[in-house]
N, C-alpha and C positions, 0 to 999 in steps of 0.2 A: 716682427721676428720672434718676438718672446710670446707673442698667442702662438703661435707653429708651434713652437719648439714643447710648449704646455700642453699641447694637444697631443703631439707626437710621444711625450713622457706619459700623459694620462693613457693612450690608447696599447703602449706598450705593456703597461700593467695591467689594462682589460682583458688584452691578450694572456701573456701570463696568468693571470687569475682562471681563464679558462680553460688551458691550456692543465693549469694546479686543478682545475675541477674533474674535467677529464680524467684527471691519473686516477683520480682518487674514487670517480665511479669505476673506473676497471680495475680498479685495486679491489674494490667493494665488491664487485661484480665474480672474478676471481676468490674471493674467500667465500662469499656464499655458497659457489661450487664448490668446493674445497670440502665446507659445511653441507652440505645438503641434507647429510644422513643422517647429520647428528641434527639438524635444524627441524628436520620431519621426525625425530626422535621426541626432540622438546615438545613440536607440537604436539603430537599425540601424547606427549605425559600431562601437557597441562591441561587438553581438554579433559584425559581422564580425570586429573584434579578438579577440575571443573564440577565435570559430574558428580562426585564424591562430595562436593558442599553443599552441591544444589539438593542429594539426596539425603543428607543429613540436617542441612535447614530447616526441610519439609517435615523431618521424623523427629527433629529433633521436642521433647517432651518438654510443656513448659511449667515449670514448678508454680505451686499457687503459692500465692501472695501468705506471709505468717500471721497468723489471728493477731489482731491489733493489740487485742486485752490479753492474751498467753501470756504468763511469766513463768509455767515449765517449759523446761524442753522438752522437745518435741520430734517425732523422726519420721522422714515420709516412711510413707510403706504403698503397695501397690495391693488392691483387693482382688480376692476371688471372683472375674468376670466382668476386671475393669483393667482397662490400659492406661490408667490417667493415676496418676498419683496420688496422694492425697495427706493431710498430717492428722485428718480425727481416723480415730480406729476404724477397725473396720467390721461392717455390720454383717452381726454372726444370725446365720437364719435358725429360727425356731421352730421346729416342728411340732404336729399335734398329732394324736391317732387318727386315721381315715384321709390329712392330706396325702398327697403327691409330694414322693419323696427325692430328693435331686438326684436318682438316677430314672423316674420317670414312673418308680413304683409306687403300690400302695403303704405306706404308716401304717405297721400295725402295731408296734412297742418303740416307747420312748425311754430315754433316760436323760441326766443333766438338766431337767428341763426341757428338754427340746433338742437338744441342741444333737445328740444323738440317738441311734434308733435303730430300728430292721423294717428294712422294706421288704416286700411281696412283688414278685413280678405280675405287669399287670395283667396277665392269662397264664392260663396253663401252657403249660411243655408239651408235654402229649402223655402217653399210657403208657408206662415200662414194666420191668421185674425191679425188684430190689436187688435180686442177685446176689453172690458168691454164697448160694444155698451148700448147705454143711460146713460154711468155714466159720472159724472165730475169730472176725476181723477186729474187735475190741472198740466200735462203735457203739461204746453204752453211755452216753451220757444221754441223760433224760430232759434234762434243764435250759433253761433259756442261757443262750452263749454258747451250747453243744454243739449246735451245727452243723459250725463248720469243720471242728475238730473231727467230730462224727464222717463227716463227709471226704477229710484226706484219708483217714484210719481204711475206710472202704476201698478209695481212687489205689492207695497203695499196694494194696490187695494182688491187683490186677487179675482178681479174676472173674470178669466179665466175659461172657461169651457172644452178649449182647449189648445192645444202648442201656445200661441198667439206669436208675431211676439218677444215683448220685453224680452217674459221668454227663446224664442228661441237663443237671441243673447245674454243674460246674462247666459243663460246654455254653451255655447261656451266654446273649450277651443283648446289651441294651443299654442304646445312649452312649455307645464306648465303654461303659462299663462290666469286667470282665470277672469281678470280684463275688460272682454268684455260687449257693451249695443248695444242698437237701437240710428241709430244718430239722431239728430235735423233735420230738410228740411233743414237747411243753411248747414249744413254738410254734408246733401247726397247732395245735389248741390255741394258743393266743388269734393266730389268724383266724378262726372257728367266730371264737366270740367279738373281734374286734375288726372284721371286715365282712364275714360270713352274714352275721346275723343282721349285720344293719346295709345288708345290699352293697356294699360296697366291693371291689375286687374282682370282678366277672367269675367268682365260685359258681363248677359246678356239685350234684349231688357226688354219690358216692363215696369211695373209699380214694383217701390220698396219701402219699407213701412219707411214713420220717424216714431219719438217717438213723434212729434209735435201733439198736437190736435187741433181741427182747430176751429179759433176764439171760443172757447169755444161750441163749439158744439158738443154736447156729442153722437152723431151717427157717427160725421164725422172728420177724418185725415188727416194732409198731406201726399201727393204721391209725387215722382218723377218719371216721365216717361223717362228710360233711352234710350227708341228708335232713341229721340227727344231734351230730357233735357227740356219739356215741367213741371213745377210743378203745383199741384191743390190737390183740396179738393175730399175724394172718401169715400165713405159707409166703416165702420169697419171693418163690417162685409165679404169684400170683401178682399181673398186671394190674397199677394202679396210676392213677393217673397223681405226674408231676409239679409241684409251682416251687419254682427258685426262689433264693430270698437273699438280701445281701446286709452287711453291715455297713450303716454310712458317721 
């Protein structure tokens, strides 16, 4: 009688137990309806979270290791042409006359050492005028550094009727670099003797145009004749063939 009656107690509580289990899956069942929107909401936040680590883990930059023997401090810094960090300085390029300059030109004037300069585009522009014949645009500097001063004083002007020589070599561009003018006569001289004469530069002969105006004479510019390395004064109005130059 007492195995019955333990059986009948144990199988009523199976019962009930299942009976509790049941509720509590359609209880369950019922609130994730309830939820659904909000449940497809979370999902899609935490996949995006997801992806946001995983695309930051990948990018994430990893700092190097501090020199063992350093007792300054020290600061990273990121170099010109590198994505990686680093804590020694960063190496400053040195130029010479006749290299290839970091926009793709020739070296023809150095300064600092090296370290700055005026490059040469590495061909000609094409054959222009000098242009704004009879005006005094105050384009007279003669000297290495005029150039480009020489070359807005003109651009300002605006009186081109044509491609004149100066808008030819400020519309230049090369390597992304946009930062091109007309040189000074002390400038294309330097190019004369410092890429001209030792083959370098793709110079052809003839006459090629400064941004110099000539003692204030408003018909008249300086030339450089690269046949010769001959400089002089020529009619504006007379096509000469272009080379941009840039400061880097």
């Amino acid at each position: 009688m007492m195995k019955k009656l333990k059986f009948i107690f144990l199988l009523s509580l199976l019962v009930g137990s299942i009976s509790a289990s049941a509720s509590q899956v359609e209880d369950n069942a019922r609130a994730i309806a309830r939820n659904a929107t909000r449940i497809a909401t979370t999902t899609k936040d935490i996949t995006t979270i997801k992806r946001i680590i995983d695309f930051n883990t990948n990018h994430v930059m990893p700092i190097p290791e501090f020199p063992s023997n350093e007792t300054r401090s020290l600061a990273l810094r990121i170099c010109r042409g590198s994505d990686i960090p680093q804590w020694e300085p960063c190496r400053i390029d040195i130029y010479k006359i006749g290299d290839i300059g970091p926009a793709g030109g020739w070296v023809f004037y150095i300064e600092e050492g090296g370290i700055h300069g005026l490059e040469a585009a590495p061909e000609d522009q094409q054959h222009a005028e000098w242009g704004c014949y009879g005006i005094d645009v105050g384009a007279d500097g003669l000297h290495v550094g005029a150039g480009k001063t020489n070359t807005a004083a003109i651009l300002s002007k605006k009186c081109e009727s044509v491609s004149i020589a100066a808008k030819v070599a400020s519309d230049y561009t090369l390597n992304g670099h946009t930062n091109w003018f007309l040189p000074s006569i002390d400038e294309l001289e330097l190019m004369y003797n410092n890429l001209k004469t030792k083959d370098l530069g793709e110079f052809h002969g003839g006459s090629y145009s400064s941004s110099s105006e000539y003692n204030s004479n408003v018909t008249k510019a300086w030339f450089e004749n690269f046949s010769n390395g001959i400089r002089g004064p020529d009619v504006r109005y007379h096509p000469s063939r272009v080379r941009a130059i840039r400061n880097f």
